[in-house]
C-alpha positions as CSV (number, residue, x, y, z in Angstrom):
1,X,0.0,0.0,0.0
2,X,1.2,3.3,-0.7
3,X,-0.5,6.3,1.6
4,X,-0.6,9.2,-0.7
5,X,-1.3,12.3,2.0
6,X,0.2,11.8,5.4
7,X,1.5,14.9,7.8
8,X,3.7,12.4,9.8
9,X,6.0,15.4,10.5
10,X,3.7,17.5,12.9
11,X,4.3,17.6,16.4
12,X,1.8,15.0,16.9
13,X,4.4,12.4,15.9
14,X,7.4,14.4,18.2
15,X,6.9,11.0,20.8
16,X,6.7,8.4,18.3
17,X,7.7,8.9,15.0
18,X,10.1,6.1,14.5
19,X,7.4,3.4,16.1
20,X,4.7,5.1,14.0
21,X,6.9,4.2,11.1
22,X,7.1,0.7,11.5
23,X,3.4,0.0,12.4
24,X,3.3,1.3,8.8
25,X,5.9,-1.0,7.4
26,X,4.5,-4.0,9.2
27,X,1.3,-3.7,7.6
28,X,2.1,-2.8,4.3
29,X,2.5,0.5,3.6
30,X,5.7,1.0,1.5
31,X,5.6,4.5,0.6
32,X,3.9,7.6,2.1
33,X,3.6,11.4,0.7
34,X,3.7,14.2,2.6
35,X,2.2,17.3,1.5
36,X,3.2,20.6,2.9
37,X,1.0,23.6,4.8
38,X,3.3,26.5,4.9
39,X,6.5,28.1,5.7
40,X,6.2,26.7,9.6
41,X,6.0,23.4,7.9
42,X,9.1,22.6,5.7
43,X,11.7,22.1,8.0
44,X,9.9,19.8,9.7
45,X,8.7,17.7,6.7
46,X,12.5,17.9,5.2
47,X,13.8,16.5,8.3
48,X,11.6,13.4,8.3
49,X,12.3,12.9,4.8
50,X,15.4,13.1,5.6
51,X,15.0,10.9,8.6
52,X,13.1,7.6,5.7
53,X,14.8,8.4,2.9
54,X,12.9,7.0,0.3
55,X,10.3,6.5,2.2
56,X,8.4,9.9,3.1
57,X,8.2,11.6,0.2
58,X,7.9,15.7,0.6
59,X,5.1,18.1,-1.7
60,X,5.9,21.2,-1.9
61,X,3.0,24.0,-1.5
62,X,1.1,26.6,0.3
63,X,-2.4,25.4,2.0
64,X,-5.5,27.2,1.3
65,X,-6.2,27.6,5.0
66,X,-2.6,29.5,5.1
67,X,-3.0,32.0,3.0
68,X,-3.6,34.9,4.9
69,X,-2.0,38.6,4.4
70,X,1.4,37.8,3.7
71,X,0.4,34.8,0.7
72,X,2.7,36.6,-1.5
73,X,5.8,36.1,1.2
74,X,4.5,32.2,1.9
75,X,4.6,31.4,-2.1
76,X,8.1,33.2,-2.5
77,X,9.3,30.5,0.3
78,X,7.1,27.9,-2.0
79,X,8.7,29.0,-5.4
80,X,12.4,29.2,-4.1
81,X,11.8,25.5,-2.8
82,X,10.6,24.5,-6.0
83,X,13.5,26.4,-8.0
84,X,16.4,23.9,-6.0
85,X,15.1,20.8,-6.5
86,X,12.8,18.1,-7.5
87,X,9.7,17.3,-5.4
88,X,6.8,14.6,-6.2
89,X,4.3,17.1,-6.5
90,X,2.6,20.8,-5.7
91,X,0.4,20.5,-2.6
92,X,-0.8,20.9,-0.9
93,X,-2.9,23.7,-2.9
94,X,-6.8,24.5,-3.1
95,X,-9.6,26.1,-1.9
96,X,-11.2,25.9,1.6
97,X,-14.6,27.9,2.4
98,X,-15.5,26.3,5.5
99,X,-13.2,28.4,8.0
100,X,-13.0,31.1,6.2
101,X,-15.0,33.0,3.1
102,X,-13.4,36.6,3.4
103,X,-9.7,34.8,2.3
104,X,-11.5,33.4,-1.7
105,X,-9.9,36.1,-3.4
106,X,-6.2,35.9,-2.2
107,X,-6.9,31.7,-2.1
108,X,-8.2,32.0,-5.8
109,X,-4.9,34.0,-6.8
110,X,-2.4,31.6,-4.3
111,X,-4.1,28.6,-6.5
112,X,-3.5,30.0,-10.1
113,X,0.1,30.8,-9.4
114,X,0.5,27.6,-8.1
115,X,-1.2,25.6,-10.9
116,X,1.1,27.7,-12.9
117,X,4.2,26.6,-11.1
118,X,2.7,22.7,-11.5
119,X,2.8,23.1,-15.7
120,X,6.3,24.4,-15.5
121,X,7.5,21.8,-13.0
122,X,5.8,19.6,-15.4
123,X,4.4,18.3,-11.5
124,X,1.0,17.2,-10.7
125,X,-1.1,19.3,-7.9
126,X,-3.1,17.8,-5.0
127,X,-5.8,19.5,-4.2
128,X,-7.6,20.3,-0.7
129,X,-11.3,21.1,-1.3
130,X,-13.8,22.1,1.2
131,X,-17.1,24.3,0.7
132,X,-15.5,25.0,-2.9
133,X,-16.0,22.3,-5.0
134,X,-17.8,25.2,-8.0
135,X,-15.2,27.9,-7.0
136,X,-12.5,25.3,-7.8
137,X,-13.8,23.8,-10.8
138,X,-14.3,27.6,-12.0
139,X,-10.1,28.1,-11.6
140,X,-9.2,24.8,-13.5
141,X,-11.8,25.5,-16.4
142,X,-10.2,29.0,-16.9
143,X,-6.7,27.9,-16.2
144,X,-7.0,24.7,-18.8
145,X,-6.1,21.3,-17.5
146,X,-3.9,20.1,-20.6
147,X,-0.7,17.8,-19.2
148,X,-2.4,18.6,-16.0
149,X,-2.5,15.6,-13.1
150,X,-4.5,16.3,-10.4
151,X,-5.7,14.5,-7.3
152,X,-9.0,16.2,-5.0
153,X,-7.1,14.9,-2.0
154,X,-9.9,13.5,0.8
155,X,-13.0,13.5,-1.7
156,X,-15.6,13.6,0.0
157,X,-18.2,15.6,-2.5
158,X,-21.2,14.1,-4.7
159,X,-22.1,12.8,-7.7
160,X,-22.1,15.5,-9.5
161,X,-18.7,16.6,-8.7
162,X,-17.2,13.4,-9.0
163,X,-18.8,13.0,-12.6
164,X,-16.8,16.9,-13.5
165,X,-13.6,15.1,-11.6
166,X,-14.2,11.9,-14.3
167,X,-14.5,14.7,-16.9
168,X,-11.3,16.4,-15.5
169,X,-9.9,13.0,-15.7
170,X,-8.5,13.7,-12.3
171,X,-7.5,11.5,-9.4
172,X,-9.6,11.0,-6.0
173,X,-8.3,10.3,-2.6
174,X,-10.2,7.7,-0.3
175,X,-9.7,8.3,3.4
176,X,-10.8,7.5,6.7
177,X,-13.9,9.9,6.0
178,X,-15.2,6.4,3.7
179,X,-15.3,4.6,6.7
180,X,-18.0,6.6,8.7
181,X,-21.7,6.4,8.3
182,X,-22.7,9.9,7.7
183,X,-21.1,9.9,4.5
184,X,-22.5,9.7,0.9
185,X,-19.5,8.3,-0.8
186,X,-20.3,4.5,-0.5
187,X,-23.4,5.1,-2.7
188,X,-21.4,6.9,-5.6
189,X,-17.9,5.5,-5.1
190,X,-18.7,2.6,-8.1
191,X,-19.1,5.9,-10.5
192,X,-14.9,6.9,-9.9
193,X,-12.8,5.7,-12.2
194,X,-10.8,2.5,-11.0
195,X,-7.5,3.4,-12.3
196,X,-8.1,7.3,-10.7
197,X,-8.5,6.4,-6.8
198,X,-5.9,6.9,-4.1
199,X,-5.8,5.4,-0.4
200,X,-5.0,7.9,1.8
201,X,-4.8,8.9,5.6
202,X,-4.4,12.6,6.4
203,X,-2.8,11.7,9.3
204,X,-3.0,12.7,11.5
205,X,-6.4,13.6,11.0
206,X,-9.6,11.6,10.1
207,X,-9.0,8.3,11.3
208,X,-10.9,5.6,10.2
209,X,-13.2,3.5,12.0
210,X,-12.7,1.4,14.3
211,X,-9.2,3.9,15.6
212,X,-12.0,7.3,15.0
213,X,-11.1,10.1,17.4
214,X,-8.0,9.2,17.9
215,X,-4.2,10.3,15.5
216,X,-4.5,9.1,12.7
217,X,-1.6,7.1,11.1
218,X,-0.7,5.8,7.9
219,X,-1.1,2.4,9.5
220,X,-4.5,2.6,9.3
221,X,-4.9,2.9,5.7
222,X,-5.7,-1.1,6.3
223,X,-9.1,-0.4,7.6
224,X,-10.1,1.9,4.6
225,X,-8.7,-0.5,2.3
226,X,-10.9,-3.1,3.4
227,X,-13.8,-0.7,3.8
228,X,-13.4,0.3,0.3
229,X,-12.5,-3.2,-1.6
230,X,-15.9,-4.4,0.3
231,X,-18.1,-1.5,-0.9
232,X,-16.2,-2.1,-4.6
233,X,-16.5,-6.0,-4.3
234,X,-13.1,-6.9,-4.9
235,X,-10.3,-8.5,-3.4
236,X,-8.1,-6.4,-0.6
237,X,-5.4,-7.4,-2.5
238,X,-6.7,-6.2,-6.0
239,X,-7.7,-3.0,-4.2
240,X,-4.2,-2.7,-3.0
241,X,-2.7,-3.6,-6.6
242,X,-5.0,-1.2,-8.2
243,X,-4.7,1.9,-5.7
244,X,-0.8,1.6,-5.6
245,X,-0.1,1.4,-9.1
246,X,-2.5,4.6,-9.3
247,X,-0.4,6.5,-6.9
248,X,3.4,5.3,-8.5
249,X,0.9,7.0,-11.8
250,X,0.0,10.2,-10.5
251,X,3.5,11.3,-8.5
252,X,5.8,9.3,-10.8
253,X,8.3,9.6,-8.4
């Protein structure tokens, strides 16, 4: 399994990073991506890739939730990072509505530049999405999407913007969020494109049931594996075939 959105470098992990680490090797996981918030972030996700070489895999971007005032500083910091060396994507980027509507203008401007940056990198952009599914869609139709890869990182939307996402011919990630009962996504998750879904954690957030409420951890990605390959009908294993060899796709890296 490959966990393709993980924040294993927060301070959550300060205690037990290195056990965390193996609880993820023992069951599977070979390979997790770390997407980036900010400026407070990087040396902290550079150290733990560091740390795994090979193993955590560093984004480089500027989260919708921080850009604030000083967005034009944070994506200096962003582009210089990009400018000295390779990274396995742009992320991670978006729109978010749900803590705050006054910001959609600077967000909207913070997520063209970055797009931008993503078609010269020749990089693919993984994209947080919450209370902005129209407002997004709105930015990639007027940007263009040609040699474009993009993943809507924690989907958790309807049918409707999953069939513009098909359209897009963009990626999905599956989460933790699948797991719970107030959710919508079992009933619509046969209409995604096999060979376009992720397995991801957001760890430390959203665990999965049975672990919900407590850290998240990219061990956990078992439970929505097996969640998901029982909604889809298929073999864990399949599921785990299909979802990796998506993710090696989508970062190439």
């Amino acid at each position: 399994m490959i966990d393709s959105h993980a924040h294993i470098y927060l301070e959550q992990f300060d205690e037990d990073q290195n056990e965390m680490i193996e609880r993820a090797k023992k069951v599977g996981v070979s390979k997790i991506y770390m997407p980036n918030i900010d400026s407070s972030s990087i040396d902290r996700m550079l150290k733990t890739e560091d740390k795994y070489k090979s193993y955590c895999i560093p984004m480089m971007g500027l989260h919708p939730c921080s850009v604030k005032s000083n967005f034009e500083e944070e994506l200096k910091i962003v582009e210089n990072h990009l400018s000295n060396r390779k990274w396995s994507a742009i992320g991670e980027i978006g729109l978010d509505l749900f803590w705050d509507k006054s910001t959609l203008e600077i967000q909207i401007e913070a997520l063209k530049i970055q797009i931008e940056w993503a078609k010269q990198y020749n990089l693919p952009i993984v994209l947080h999405c919450r209370d902005a599914f129209d407002e997004l869609f709105d930015v990639l139709f007027e940007i263009g999407t040609d040699n474009l890869k993009g993943v809507f990182h924690c989907f958790t939307g309807d049918e409707k913007e999953l069939n513009t996402i098909n359209d897009l011919d963009f990626y999905i990630g599956i989460g933790g969020v699948f797991t719970y009962k107030k959710q919508n996504l079992t009933n619509i998750i046969h209409k995604a494109k096999r060979n376009r879904i992720l397995l991801e954690t957001d760890s430390p957030y959203l665990a999965p049931v049975p672990k919900r409420g407590k850290r998240n951890e990219p061990s956990y990605l078992e439970f929505t594996k097996m969640r998901l390959a029982e909604v889809l009908e298929i073999e864990p294993d399949e599921l785990e075939d299909i979802s990796s060899k998506n993710c090696i796709d989508f970062f190439n890296y």
